[in-house]
C-alpha positions as CSV (number, residue, x, y, z in Angstrom):
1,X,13.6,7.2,12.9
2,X,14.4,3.6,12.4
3,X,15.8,2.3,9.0
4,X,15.4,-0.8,8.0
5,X,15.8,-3.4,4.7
6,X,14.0,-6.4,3.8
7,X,16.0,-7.9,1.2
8,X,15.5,-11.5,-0.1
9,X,17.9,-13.8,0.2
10,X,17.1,-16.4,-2.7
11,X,15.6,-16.2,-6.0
12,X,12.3,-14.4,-5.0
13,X,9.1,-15.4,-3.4
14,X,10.8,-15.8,0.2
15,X,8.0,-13.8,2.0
16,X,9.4,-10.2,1.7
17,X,5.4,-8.9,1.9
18,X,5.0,-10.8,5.3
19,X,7.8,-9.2,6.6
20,X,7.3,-5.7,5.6
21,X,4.0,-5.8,6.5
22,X,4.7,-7.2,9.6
23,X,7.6,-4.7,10.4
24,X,4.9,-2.0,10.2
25,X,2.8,-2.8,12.7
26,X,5.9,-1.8,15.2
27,X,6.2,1.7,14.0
28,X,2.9,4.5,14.6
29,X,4.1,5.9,11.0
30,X,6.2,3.9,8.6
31,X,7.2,4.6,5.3
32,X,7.7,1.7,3.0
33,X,10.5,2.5,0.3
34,X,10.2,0.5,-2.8
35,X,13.6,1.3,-4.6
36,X,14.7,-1.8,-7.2
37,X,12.3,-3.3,-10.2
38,X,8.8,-2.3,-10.3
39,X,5.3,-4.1,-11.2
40,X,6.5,-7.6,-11.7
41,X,7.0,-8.1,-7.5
42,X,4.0,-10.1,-6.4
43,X,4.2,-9.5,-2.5
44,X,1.6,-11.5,-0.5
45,X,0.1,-10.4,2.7
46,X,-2.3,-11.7,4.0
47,X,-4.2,-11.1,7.6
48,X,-6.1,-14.6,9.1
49,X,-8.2,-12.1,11.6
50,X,-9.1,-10.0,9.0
51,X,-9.6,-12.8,6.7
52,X,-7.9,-10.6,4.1
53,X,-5.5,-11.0,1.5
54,X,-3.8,-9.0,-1.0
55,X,-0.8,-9.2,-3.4
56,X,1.1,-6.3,-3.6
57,X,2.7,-5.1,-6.7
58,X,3.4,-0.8,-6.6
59,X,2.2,-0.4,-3.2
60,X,3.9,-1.4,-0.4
61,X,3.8,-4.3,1.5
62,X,1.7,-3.0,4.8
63,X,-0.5,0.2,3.4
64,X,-3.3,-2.4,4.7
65,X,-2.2,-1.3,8.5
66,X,-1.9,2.4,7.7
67,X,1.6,2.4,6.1
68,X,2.6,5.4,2.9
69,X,4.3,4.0,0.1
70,X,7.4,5.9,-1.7
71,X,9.1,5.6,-4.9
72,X,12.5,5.9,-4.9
73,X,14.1,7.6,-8.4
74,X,15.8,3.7,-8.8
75,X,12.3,2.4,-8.8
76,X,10.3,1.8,-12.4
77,X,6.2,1.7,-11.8
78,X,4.3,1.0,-14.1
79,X,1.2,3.5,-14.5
80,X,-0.3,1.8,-16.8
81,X,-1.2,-1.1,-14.0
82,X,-1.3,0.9,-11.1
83,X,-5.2,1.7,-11.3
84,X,-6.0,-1.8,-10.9
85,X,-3.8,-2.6,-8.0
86,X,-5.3,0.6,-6.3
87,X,-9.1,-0.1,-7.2
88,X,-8.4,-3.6,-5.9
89,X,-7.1,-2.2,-2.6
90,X,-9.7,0.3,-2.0
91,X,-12.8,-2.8,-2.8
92,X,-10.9,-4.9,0.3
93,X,-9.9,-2.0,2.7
94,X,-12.3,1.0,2.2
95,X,-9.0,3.3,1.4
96,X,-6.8,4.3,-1.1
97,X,-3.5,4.3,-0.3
98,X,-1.0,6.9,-0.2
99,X,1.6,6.6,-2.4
100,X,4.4,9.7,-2.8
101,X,7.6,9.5,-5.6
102,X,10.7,11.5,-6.4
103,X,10.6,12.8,-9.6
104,X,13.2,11.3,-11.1
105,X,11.1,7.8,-11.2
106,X,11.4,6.7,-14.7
107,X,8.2,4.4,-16.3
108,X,8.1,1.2,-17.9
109,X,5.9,1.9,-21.2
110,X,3.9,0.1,-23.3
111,X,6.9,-0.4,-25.7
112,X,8.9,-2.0,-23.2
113,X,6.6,-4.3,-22.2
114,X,5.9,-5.5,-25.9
115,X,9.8,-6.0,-26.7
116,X,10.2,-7.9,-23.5
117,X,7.2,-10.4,-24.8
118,X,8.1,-10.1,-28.1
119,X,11.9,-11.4,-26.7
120,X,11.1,-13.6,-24.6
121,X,8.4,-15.4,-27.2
122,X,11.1,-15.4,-29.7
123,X,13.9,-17.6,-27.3
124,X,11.1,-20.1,-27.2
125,X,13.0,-22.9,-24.5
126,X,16.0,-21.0,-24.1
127,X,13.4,-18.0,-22.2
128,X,15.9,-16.1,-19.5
129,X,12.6,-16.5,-17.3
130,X,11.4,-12.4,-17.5
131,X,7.8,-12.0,-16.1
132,X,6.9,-10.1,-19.5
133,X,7.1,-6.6,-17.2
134,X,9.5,-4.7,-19.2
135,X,11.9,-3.7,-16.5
136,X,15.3,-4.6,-18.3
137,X,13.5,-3.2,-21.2
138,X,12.8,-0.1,-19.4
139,X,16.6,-0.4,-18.2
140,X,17.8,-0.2,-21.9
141,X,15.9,2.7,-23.0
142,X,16.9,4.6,-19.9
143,X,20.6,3.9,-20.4
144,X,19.9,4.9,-24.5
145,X,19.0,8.5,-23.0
146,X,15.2,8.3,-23.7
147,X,13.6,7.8,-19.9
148,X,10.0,9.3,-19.3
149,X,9.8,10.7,-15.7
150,X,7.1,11.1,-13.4
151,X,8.0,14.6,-13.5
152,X,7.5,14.9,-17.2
153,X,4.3,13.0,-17.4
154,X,3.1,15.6,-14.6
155,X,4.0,18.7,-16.4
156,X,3.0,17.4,-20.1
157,X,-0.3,17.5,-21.4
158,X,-1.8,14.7,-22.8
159,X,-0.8,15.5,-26.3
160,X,2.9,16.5,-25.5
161,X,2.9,12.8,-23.5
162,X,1.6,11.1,-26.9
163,X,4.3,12.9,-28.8
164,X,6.7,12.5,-26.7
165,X,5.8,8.5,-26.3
166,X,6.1,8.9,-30.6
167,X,9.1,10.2,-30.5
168,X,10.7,7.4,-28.4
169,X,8.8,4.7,-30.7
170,X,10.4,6.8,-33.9
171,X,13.9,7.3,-32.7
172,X,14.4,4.4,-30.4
173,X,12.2,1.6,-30.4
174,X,12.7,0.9,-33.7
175,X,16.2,0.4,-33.4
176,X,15.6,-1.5,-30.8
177,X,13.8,-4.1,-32.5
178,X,16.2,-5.0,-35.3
179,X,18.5,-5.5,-32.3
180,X,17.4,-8.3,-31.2
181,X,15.7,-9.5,-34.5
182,X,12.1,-9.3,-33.5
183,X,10.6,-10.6,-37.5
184,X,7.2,-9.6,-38.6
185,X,6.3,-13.4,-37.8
186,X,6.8,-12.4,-34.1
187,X,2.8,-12.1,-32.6
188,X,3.8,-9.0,-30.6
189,X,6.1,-7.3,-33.9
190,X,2.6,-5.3,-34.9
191,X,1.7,-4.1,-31.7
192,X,4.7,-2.0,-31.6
193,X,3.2,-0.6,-34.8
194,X,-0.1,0.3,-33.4
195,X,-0.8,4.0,-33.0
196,X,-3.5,3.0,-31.2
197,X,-2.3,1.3,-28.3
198,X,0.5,4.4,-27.8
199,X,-3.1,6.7,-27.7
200,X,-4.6,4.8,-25.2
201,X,-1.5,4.2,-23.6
202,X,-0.7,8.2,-23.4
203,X,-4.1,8.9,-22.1
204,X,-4.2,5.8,-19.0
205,X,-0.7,6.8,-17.8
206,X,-1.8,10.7,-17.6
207,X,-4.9,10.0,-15.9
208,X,-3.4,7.4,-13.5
209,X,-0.5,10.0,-12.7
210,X,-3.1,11.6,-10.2
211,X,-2.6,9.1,-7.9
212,X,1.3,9.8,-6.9
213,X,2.1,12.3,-5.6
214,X,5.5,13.8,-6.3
215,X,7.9,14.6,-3.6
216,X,11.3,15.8,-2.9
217,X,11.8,12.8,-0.3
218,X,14.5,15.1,1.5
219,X,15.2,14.5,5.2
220,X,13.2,17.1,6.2
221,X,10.2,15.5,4.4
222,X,11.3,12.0,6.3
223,X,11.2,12.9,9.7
224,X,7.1,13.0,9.5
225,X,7.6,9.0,9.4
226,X,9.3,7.0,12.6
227,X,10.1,3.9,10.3
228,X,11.9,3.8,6.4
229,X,11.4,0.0,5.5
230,X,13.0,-0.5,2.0
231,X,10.9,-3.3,0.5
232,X,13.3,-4.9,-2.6
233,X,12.0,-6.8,-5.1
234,X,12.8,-10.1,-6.7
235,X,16.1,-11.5,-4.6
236,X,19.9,-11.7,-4.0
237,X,20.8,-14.5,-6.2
238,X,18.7,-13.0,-9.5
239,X,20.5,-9.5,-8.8
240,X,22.0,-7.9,-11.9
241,X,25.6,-8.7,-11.1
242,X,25.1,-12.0,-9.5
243,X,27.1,-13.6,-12.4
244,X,26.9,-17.0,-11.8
245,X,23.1,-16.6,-12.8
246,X,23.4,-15.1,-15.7
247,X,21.5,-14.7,-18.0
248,X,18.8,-15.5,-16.1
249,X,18.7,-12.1,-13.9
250,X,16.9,-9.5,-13.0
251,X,18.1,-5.8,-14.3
252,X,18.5,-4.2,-10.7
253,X,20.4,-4.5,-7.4
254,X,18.1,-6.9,-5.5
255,X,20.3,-6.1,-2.0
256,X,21.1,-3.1,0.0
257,X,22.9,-1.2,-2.6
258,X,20.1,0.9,-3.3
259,X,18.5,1.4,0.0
260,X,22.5,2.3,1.2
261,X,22.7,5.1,-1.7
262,X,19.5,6.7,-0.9
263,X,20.0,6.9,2.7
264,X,23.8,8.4,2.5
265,X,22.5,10.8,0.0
266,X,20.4,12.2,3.2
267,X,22.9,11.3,5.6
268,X,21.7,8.3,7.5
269,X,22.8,5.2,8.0
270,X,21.0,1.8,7.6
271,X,20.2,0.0,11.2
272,X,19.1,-3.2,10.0
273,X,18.9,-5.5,7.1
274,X,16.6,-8.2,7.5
275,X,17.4,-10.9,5.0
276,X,14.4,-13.3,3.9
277,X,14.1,-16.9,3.2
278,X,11.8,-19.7,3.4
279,X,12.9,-23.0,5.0
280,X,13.5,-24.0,1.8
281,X,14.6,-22.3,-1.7
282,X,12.1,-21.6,-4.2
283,X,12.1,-20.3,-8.1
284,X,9.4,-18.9,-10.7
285,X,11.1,-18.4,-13.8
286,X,14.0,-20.2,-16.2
287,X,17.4,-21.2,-14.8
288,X,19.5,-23.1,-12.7
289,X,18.1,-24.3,-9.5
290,X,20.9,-26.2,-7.2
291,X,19.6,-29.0,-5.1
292,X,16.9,-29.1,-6.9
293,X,13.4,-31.2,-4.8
294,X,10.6,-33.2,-6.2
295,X,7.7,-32.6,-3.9
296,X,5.1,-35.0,-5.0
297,X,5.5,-36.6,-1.5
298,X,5.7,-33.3,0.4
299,X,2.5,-33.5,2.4
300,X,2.8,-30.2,4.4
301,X,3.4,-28.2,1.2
302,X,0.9,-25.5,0.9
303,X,-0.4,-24.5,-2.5
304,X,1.4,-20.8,-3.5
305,X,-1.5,-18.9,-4.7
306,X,0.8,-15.7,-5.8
307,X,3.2,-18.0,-7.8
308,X,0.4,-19.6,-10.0
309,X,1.5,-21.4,-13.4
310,X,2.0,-19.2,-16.4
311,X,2.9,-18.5,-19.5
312,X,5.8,-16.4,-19.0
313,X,7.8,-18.5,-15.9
314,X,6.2,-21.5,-15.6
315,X,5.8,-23.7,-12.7
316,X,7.2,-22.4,-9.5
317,X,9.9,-24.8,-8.2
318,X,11.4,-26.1,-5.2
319,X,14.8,-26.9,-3.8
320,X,16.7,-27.7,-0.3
321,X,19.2,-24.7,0.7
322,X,22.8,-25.9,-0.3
323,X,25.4,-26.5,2.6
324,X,25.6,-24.9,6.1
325,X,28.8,-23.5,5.1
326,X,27.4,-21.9,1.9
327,X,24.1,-20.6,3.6
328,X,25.0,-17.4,4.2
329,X,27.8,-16.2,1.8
330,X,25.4,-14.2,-0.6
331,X,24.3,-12.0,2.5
332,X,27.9,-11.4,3.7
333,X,28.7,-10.4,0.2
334,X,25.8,-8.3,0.5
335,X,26.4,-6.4,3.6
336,X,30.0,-6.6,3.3
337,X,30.5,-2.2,3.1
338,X,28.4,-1.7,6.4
339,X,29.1,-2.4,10.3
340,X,26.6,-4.1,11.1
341,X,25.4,-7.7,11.3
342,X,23.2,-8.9,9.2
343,X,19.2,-9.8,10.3
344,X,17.8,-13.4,8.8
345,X,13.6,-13.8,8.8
346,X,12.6,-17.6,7.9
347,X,9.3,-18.4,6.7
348,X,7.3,-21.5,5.8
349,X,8.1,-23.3,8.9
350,X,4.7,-24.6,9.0
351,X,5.6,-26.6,6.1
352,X,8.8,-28.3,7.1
353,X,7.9,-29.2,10.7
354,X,9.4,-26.7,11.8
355,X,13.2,-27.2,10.1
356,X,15.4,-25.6,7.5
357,X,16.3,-27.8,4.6
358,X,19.8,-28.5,3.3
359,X,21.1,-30.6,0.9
360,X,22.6,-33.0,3.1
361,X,20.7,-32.0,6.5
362,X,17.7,-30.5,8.5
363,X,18.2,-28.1,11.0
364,X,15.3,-27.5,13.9
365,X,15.8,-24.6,15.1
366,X,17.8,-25.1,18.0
367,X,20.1,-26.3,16.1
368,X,20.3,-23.7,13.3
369,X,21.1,-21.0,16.4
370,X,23.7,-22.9,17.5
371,X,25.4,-22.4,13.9
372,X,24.5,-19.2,13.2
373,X,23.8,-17.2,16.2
374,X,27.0,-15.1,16.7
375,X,26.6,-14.3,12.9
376,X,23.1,-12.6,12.6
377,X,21.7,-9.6,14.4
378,X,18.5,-10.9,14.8
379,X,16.3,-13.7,13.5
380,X,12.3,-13.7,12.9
381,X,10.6,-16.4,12.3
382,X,6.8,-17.0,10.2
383,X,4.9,-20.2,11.6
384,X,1.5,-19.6,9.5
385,X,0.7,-17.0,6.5
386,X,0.1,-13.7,9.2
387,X,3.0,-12.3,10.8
388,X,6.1,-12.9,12.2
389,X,7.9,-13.4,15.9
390,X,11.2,-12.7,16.9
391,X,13.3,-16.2,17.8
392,X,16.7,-14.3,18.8
């Protein structure tokens, strides 16, 4: 069994889908491991001989070529969504996929979700750039002591779920609101109100539960698969403790901290962590972006379908990498408590003729080998929107 992380390196929307996806076709029975975040990833894959294309938000990055998806007991899906995604994918590929959990997974609900809108709304320009998901919101309630499990939502009928979804509204989400000063005035303040979107709510999340299947995810259940390929979510420099960010984060570990717990907790180790990054930087959502590109006369810049205008981050934006010297110093920090050296996977080269942009410098990549080679494991590289190669 091989282990293996694809982590982004950036702020998001590197090309960790092509990558995963791609990984899978080198395996006869891979497992993708989602593990941080939950429905706000927006993972792209797309297959030119095929003439497919899907974006991937719950299920993993690859289940197109074959590939199981699991939910690791750090991961928060969304059930409410998850029908959608899965219709979608059966009307393109003639399957539904597989998709297994442990059943310690804890949901977003329908609350979250209308205190992270309701929030965000409220900061009006000074927005910390959420997708309007309700995964720090989910984060909150958790760490209040009121999660909802897939485990509970399995065993509860579909009155105990409504109750139970009451209760939280009653005893927490209240509170919660006169926290953070959400006022009547506020367009999403009577939704939380609503009895009726907790019913309908309660009665989509039960019905949609059929389609996980709850596992114990033990090593003995593992060895059916010859590839675990953690697939994180967002990237390393929105990661909850990435400080300098702040407050414009995500509410998870965007690196190999998860992926390193859950395979010590089985006793394996992690052989390879593939760190993703297009030739250039790019970030959807509120915040600081160094180096910082106009691109009105970028002629080889492609469209980004899955990063689309909207109302909750904006337009996607576009910025050279910083120094040579500075390049790598988020991964090192990353991988700095395993042996091993790190993997890099550069996309979009199709874009930049073929170079990696830094403040000061382009870099074919002859050149960028020559920099970095005794530093990385192995480097992949993506010429077009289907797959990638190994360079070195």
């Amino acid at each position: 069994m091989r282990t293996i992380a694809v982590v982004g390196k950036n702020y998001g929307d590197e090309g960790k889908g092509l990558v995963t996806a791609s990984l899978c076709s080198s395996f006869k029975n891979p497992l993708i491991i989602k593990h941080n975040g939950g429905a706000q990833a927006g993972h792209t894959v797309e297959d030119e001989g095929r003439g497919t294309r899907f974006v991937h938000h719950q299920i993993g990055a690859g289940a197109e070529y074959g590939a199981d998806t699991l939910f690791a007991e750090t991961y928060y899906p969304d059930l409410y969504q998850i029908r959608k995604e899965i219709e979608e994918f059966k009307s393109i590929f003639s399957v539904v996929p597989r998709i297994y959990a442990e059943e310690g997974c804890c949901i977003t609900t329908i609350d979250d979700i209308l205190i992270n809108m309701a929030i965000e709304t409220k900061r009006g320009k000074h927005r910390h750039g959420s997708c309007g998901m309700g995964i720090n919101e989910c984060s909150e309630r958790i760490r209040a002591g009121y999660k909802i499990t897939l485990k509970q939502i399995a065993d509860s009928s579909y009155d105990g779920l409504r109750n139970l979804l009451v209760n939280i509204r009653k005893e927490y989400t209240l509170k919660r609101i006169k926290e953070l000063k959400i006022s009547e005035q506020n367009p999403y303040y009577s939704m939380i109100f609503d009895d009726n979107i907790v019913d309908n709510f309660a009665v989509e999340i039960k019905d949609n539960s059929r389609f996980i299947e709850l596992v114990s995810a033990d090593s003995t259940w593992l060895k059916r698969y010859d590839g675990l390929i953690f697939e994180s979510g967002q990237g390393l420099l929105l990661d909850k403790d990435y400080t300098a960010n702040a407050p414009h984060l995500t509410s998870s570990k965007t690196g190999i901290t998860e992926p390193l717990r859950f395979l010590n907790k089985r006793s394996l180790s992690l052989q390879e962590a593939i760190y993703v990054t297009r030739t250039y930087v790019t970030k959807h959502g509120a915040g600081p972006l160094p180096y910082e590109i106009n691109t009105s006369d970028w002629a080889d810049l492609e469209m980004d379908m899955t990063n689309l205008p909207n109302e909750w981050q904006g337009d996607i934006r576009y910025a050279s990498h910083g120094s040579t010297y500075d390049f790598l110093l988020p991964v090192t920090n990353d991988i700095k408590d395993i042996n091993i050296k790190p993997s890099l996977a550069i996309t979009h080269l199709n874009e930049t003729n073929g170079k990696i942009l830094f403040e000061n410098e382009s870099l074919d990549l002859k050149n960028f080998r020559e920099i970095y080679g005794d530093k990385l494991q192995n480097v992949y590289i993506s010429r077009s929107r289907s797959g990638i190669e190994k360079y070195f």
